[in-house]
C-alpha positions as CSV (number, residue, x, y, z in Angstrom):
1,X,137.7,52.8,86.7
2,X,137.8,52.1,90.4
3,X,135.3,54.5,92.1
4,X,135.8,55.5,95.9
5,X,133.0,56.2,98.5
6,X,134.0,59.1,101.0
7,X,132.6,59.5,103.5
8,X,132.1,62.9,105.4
9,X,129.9,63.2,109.2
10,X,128.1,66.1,109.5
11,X,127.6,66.8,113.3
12,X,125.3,69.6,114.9
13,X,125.5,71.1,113.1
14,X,127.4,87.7,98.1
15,X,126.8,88.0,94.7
16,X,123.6,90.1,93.7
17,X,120.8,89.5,91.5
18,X,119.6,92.3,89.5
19,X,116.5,91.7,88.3
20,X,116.9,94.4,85.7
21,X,116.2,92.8,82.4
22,X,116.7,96.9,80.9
23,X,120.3,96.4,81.7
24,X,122.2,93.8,78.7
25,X,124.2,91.2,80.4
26,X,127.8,90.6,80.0
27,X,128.5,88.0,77.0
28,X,128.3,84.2,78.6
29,X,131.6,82.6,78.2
30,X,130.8,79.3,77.4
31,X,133.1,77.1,79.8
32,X,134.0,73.5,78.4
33,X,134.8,72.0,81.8
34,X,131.3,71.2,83.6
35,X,130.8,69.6,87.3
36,X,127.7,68.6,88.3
37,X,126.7,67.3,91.9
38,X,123.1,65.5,92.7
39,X,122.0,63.6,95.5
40,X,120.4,59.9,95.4
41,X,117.2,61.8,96.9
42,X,115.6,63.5,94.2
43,X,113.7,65.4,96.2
44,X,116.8,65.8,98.1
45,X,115.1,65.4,101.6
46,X,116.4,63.8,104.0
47,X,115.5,63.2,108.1
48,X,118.1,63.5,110.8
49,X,120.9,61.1,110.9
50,X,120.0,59.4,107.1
51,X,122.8,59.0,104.7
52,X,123.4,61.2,101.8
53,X,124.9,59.8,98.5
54,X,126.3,63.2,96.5
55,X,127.8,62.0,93.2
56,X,129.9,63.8,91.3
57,X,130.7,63.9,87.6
58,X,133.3,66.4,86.1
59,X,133.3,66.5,82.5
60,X,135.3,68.8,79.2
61,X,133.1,68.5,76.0
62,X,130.9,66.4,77.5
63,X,133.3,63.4,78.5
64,X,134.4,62.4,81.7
65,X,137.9,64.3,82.7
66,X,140.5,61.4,83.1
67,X,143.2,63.9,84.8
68,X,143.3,66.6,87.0
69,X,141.9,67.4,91.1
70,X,138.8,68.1,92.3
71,X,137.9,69.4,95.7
72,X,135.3,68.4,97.8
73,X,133.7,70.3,100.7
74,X,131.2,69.8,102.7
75,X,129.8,71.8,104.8
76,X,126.8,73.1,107.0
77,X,125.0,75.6,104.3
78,X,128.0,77.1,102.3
79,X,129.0,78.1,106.1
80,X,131.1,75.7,108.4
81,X,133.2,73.8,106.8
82,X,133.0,69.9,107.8
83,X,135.5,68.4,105.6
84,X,137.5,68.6,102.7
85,X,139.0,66.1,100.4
86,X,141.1,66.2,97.1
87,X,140.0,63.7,94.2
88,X,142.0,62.7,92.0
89,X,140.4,62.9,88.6
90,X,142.4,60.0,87.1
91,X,141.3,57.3,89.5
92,X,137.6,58.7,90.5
93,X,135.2,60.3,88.1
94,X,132.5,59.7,88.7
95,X,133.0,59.8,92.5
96,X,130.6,59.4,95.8
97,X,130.7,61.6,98.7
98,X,128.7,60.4,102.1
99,X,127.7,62.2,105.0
100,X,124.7,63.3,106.8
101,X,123.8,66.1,109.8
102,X,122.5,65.6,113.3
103,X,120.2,68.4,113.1
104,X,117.7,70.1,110.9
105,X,120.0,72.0,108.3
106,X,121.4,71.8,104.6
107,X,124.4,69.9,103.6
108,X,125.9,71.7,101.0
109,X,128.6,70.0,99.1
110,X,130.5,71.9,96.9
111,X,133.1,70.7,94.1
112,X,136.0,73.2,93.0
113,X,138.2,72.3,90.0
114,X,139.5,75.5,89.5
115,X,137.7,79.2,89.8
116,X,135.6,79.0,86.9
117,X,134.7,75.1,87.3
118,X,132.4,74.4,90.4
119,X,129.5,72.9,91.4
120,X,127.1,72.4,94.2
121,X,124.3,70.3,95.8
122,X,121.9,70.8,98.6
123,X,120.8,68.2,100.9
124,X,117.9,69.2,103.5
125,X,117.6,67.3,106.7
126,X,114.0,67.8,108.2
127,X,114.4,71.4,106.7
128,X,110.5,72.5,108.0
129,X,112.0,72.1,111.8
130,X,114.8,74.7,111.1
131,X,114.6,77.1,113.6
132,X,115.8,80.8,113.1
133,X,118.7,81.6,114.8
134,X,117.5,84.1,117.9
135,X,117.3,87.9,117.2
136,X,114.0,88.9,118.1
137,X,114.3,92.3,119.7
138,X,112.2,92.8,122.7
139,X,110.9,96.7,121.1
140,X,110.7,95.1,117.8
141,X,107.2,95.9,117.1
142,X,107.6,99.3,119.2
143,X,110.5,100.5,117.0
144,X,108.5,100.0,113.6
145,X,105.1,101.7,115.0
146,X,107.0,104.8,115.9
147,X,108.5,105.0,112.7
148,X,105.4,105.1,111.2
149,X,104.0,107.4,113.4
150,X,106.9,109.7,112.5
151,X,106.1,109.1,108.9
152,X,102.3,109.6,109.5
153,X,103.3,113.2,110.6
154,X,104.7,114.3,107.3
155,X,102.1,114.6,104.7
156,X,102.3,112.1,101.8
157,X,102.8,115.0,99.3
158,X,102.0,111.9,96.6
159,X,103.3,113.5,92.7
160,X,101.6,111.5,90.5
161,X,103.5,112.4,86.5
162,X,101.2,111.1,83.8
163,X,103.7,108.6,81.3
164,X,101.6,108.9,78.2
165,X,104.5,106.9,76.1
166,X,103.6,103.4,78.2
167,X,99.6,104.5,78.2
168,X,97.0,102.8,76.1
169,X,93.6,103.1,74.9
170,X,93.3,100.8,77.9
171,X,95.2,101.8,80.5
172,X,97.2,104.9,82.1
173,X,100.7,105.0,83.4
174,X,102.4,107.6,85.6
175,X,105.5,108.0,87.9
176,X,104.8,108.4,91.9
177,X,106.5,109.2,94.7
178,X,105.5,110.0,97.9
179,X,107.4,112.2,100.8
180,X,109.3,109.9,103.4
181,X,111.5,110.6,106.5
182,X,114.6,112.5,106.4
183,X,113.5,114.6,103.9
184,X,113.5,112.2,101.1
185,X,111.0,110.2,98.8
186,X,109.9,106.5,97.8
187,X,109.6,106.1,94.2
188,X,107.8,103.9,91.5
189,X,105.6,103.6,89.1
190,X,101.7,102.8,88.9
191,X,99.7,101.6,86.3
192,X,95.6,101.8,86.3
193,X,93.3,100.3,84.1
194,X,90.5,102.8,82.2
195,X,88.7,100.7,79.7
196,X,87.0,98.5,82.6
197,X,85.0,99.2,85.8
198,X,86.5,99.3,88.7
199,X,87.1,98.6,92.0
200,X,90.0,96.8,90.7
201,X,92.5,94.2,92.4
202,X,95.8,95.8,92.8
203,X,98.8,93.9,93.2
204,X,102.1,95.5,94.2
205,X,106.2,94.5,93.3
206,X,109.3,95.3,94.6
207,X,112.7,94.5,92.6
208,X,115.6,92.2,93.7
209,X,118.4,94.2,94.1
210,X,120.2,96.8,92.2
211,X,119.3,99.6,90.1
212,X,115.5,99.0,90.6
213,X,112.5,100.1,88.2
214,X,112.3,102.4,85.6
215,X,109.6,101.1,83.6
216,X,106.1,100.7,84.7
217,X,104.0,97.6,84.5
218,X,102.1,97.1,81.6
219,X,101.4,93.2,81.9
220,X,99.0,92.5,84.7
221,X,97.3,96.4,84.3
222,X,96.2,95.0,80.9
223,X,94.1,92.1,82.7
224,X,92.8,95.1,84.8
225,X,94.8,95.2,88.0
226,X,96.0,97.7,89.4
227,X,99.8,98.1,89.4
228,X,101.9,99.3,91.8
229,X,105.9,98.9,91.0
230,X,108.2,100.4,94.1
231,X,112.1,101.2,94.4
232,X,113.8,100.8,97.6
233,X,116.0,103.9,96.6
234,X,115.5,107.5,97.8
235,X,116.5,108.5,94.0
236,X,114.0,109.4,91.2
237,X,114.4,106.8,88.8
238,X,115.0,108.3,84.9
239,X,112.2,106.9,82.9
240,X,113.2,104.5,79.9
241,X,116.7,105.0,80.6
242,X,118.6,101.9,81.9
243,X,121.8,103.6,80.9
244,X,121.6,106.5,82.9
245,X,119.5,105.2,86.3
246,X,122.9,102.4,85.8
247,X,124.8,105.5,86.4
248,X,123.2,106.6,89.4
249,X,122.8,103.7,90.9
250,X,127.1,103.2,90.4
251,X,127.2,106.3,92.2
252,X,125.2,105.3,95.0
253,X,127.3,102.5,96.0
254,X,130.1,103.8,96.2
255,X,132.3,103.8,98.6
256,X,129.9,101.6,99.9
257,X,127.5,98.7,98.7
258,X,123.9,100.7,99.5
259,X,122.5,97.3,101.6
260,X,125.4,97.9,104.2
261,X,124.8,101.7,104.6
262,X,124.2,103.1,107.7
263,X,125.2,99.8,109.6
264,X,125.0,99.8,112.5
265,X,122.6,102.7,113.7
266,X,118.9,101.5,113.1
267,X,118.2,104.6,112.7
268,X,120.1,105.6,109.6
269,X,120.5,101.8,107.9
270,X,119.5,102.4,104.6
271,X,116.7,99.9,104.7
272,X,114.8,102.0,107.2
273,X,113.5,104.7,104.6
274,X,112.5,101.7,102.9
275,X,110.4,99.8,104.6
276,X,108.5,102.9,105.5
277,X,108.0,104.5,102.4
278,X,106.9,101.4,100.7
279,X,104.6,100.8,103.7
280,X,103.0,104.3,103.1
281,X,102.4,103.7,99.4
282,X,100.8,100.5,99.7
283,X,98.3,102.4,102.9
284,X,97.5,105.0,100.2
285,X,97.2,102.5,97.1
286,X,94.3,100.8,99.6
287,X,92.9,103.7,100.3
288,X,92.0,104.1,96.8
289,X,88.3,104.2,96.2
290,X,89.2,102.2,92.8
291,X,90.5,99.5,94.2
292,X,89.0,96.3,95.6
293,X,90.8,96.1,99.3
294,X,90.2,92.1,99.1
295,X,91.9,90.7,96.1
296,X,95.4,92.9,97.0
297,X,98.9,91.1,96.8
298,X,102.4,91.7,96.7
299,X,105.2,89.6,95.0
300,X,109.0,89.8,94.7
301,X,112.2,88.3,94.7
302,X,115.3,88.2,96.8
303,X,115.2,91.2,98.0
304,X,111.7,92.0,96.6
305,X,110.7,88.4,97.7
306,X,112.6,90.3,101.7
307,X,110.0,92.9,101.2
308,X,106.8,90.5,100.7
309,X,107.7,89.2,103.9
310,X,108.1,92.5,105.4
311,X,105.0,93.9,103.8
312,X,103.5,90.9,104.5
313,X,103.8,90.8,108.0
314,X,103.7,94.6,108.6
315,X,100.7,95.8,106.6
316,X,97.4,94.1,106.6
317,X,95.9,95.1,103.3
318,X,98.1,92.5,102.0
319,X,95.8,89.6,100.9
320,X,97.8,87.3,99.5
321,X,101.8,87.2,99.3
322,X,104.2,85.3,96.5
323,X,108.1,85.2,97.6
324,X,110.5,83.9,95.5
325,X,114.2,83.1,97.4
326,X,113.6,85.7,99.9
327,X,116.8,87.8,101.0
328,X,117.8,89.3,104.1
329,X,116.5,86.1,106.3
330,X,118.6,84.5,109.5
331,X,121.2,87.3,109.8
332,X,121.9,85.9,112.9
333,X,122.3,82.5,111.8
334,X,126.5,82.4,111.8
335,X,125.5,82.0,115.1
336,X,124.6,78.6,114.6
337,X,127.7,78.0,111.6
338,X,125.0,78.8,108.5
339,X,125.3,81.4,105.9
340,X,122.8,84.1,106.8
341,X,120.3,85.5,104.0
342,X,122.1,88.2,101.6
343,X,123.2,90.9,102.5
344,X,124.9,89.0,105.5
345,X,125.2,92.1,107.4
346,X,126.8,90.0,110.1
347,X,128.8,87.4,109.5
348,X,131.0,87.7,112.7
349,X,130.8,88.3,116.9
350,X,129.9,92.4,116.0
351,X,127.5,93.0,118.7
352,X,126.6,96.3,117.0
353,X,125.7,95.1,113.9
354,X,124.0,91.5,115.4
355,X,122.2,94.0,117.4
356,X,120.8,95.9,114.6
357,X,120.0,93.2,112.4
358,X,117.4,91.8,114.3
359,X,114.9,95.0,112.9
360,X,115.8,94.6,109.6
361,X,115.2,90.4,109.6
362,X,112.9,89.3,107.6
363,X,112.1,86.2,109.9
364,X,110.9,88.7,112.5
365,X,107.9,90.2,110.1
366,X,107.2,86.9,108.9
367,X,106.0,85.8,112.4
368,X,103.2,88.3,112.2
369,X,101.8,87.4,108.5
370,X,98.4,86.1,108.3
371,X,97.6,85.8,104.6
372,X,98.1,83.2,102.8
373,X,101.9,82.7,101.3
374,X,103.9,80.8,98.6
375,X,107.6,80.8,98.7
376,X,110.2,79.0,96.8
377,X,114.0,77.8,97.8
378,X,117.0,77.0,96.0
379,X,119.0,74.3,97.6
380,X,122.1,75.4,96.0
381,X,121.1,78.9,96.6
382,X,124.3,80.7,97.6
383,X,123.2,84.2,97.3
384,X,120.0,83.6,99.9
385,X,121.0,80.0,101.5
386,X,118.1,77.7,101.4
387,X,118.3,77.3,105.8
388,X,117.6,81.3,106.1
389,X,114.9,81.3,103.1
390,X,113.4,78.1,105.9
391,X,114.2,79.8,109.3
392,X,111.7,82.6,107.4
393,X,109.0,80.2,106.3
394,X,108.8,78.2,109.0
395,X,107.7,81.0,111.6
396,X,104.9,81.9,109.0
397,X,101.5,80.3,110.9
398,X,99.3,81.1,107.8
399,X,98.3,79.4,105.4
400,X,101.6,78.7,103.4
401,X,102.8,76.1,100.8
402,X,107.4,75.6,99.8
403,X,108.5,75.2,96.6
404,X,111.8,73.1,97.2
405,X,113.6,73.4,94.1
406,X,116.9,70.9,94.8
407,X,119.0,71.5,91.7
408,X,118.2,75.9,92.0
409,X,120.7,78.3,92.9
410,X,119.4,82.2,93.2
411,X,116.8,82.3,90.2
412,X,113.0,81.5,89.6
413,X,112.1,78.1,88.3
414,X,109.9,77.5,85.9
415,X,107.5,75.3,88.1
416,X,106.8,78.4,90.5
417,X,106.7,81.0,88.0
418,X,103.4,79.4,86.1
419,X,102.0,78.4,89.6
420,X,102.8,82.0,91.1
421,X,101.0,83.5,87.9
422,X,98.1,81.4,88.1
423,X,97.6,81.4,92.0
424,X,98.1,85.4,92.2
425,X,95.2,85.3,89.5
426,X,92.8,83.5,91.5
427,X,94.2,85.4,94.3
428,X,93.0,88.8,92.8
429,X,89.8,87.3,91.6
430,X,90.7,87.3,87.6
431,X,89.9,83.5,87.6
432,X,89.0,80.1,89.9
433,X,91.7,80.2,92.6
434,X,94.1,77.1,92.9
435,X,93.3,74.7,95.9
436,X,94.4,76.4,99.0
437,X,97.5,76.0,100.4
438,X,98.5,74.0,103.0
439,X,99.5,75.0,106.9
C-alpha cells in the first residue's frame, strides 16, 4: 500500500458539557468505523516553524478501511481553515499529513469520513507564548466594583433549609441562597462538618454547564471541609429531583440558550447575576467564624473551571484554585482566526457583542489572580479550544502549573483528577501539600 505525505503550511496564523451525573445519558451507539489522528510528538509540542507529522488511521472492526474518502482539514484551532484535502481510502490508510504554524497557536487537524466518523489532533506551537486576543476594557475593574457595591446595598437575606435526608451523625446539609440584584437569588447547597472541631477548610464548586446542582456535597464534608456547592441560575433548584430541575432548566433556555441571554447589554447578560451572587456567598462563607480563612479553594470545570478563574481573580479569600478546561476564555480571539472559549458569544465583526464580552472574559480576571493555580487543556478540545484555555493561563503571574493533555477533548483526565484531589488536600491542610507549583 503506497502511503502519501501531504503536506499543509500553516501561516500566521458548541456543544455543552453537563456535568450532571443525576441526569442518565442517552444509550452510546457503538460506531464500527473509528478514525484516530496523533502526532509524532507525544507530547504534541512543538516550537515555531517545526514540522508536524499527523497520521491518520481509519479503521471498521478494527481493520484498516481499504475503500471509501476521508477529509482532511487543517486549520488554526478548529477556526480558520488552512487547507483541505480528500484521501482516498483505497490508496492511503494509513496516511501522513505535514504542516506547521508561524506563530504561537494550535494546529488542529481534523478527519471527516462521514458525520458520525471523525477525528481530531492538536498540535501546540510554543503554546505558553499565546497571547490573548485584546479586550481588556479600560473600566473593567470599575464596572465589577460597582456591581458589588450595588449588591452590598441589599442585604444578603441568606435562607439556610436544614436537608436532614443527606445529614449524618457526622455532618449537616442544608439548601442556601442568598438575595442578589434585580430582585433575584444565587442558590446552592452547603455542607458542614459536626463531629470534628472546627475552624474548618472550606472549599467551594461551581458546575459546568447546564441544569446545575441539586444535591449537596457529601464527599470532601466527610473529611471535614466545609462545602460550599453554587448554581449559576437565578432558579431554586428542586432537591433530589433531576427530573424535574431538567424541566426547569428546558424552560429556561428557551427561546434562547441561557449563556447568550441578555447579549449585548452588560448590564442584563445573564452572567452578571452570576458572578455577583456567587461572589457574595463565597464573602459570607469566609466570614464564617467556623471556617479557617487560609486553607479555602475553589474548583470547577468548563464553566465551573470559567468561574475559578473569575473567583479566582476577583475575590481574595480564594487560597488556592483547581480549573479544569476552563470556558468562556479569548472571546475575542476570532479576531486573530481561533475558536474562542464556549459560549463563543462572538464569533463575528459585532461590535456590540465584542464590546461586551470583554467583562465577561475570563482572561481578564485571571490577570489579577494571586494564589496559586492548576489548570488542565485538551488539545482536541473543541467545546473550550486549547489556545483560549492558554490565552487564560498564560496572563496568570502566580504560582501556576498546565496539565497538557494531547489526545483530550472536553473532559477530565485521569492524570489531573488524582493530582487535583491530592493537591487541593494539601492545599486545605488535610495532608502534606504536593511540591509547589511552578511560575
Amino acid at each position: 500500500m503506497n502511503r502519501t505525505s501531504l503536506m499543509f503550511s500553516a501561516a500566521a496564523v458548541l456543544s455543552t458539557v453537563f456535568q450532571f451525573s443525576a441526569i442518565a445519558a442517552e444509550p452510546v451507539k457503538v460506531n464500527p468505523v473509528k478514525v484516530q489522528v496523533a502526532t509524532d510528538h507525544q507530547d504534541a509540542l512543538y516550537k515555531c516553524g517545526e514540522k508536524v507529522t499527523f497520521q491518520g488511521t481509519v479503521t471498521k472492526d478494527d481493520k484498516p478501511l481499504t475503500a471509501g474518502k476521508a477529509t482532511v482539514r487543517l486549520s488554526n484551532d478548529g477556526m480558520k481553515t488552512i487547507s483541505t484535502r480528500e484521501i482516498d481510502l483505497a490508496q492511503n490508510n494509513p496516511f501522513k499529513v505535514e504542516g506547521t504554524m508561524a506563530v504561537p497557536g494550535f494546529l488542529q487537524c481534523a478527519v471527516v469520513v462521514d458525520k458520525d466518523s471523525r477525528g481530531y489532533a492538536g498540535a501546540g506551537f510554543d503554546p505558553e507564548k499565546i497571547q490573548a486576543a485584546p479586550n481588556l476594557p479600560e473600566d473593567f475593574k470599575k464596572f465589577w466594583n460597582d456591581g458589588i457595591r450595588e449588591l452590598d446595598k441589599i442585604p444578603p437575606d441568606v435562607k439556610l433549609e436544614p436537608l436532614p435526608k443527606f445529614s449524618t451523625p457526622q455532618f449537616d446539609c442544608f439548601k442556601i441562597s442568598f438575595a442578589n440584584i434585580d430582585n433575584t437569588r444565587i442558590y446552592g447547597f452547603l455542607s458542614v462538618p459536626k463531629d470534628k472541631k472546627g475552624p474548618f477548610p472550606a472549599l467551594v464548586n461551581v458546575p459546568g454547564a447546564g441544569p446545575g446542582h441539586c444535591v449537596p456535597d457529601t464527599g470532601w464534608v466527610r473529611n471535614g471541609v466545609i462545602m460550599l456547592l453554587l448554581n449559576v441560575h437565578q432558579y431554586d433548584p428542586p432537591t433530589g429531583n433531576p427530573a424535574e430541575i431538567k424541566k426547569i432548566y428546558e424552560e429556561l433556555n428557551k427561546p434562547l440558550v441561557y449563556c447568550h441571554q441578555g447579549a449585548p447589554d452588560r448590564d442584563k447578560y445573564y452572567f452578571k447575576k452570576s458572578i455577583l451572587g456567587i461572589n457574595r456567598a463565597i464573602n459570607w462563607l469566609a466570614e464564617r467564624p467556623d471556617v479557617d480563612k487560609e486553607h479555602f479553594a475553589i474548583f470547577g470545570s468548563s464553566q465551573g473551571g470559567a468561574f475559578t478563574l473569575i473567583m479566582s481573580g476577583l475575590n481574595k479569600n480564594i487560597k488556592a484554585a483547581s480549573a479544569n478546561v476552563p470556558a468562556l476564555c479569548d472571546h475575542a480571539g476570532y479576531k486573530l482566526d481561533r475558536n474562542p472559549g464556549w459560549p463563543r458569544i462572538v464569533t463575528n465583526n459585532d461590535p456590540e457583542k465584542l464590546k461586551m464580552s470583554g467583562y465577561f472574559d475570563a482572561v481578564n480576571f485571571a490577570r489579577d489572580i494571586t494564589c496559586p493555580i492548576i489548570v488542565s487543556v485538551g488539545f482536541i478540545d473543541t467545546t473550550c479550544s486549547p489556545s483560549s484555555v492558554y490565552a487564560a493561563y498564560n496572563t496568570i503571574q502566580s504560582p501556576k502549573m498546565m496539565f497538557n493533555e494531547p489526545a483530550m477533548g472536553h473532559d477530565h483526565s485521569k492524570r489531573f483528577s488524582d493530582y487535583q484531589t491530592e493537591w487541593l488536600r494539601g492545599k486545605l491542610g488535610l495532608t502534606k501539600e504536593t511540591p509547589p507549583v511552578k511560575k
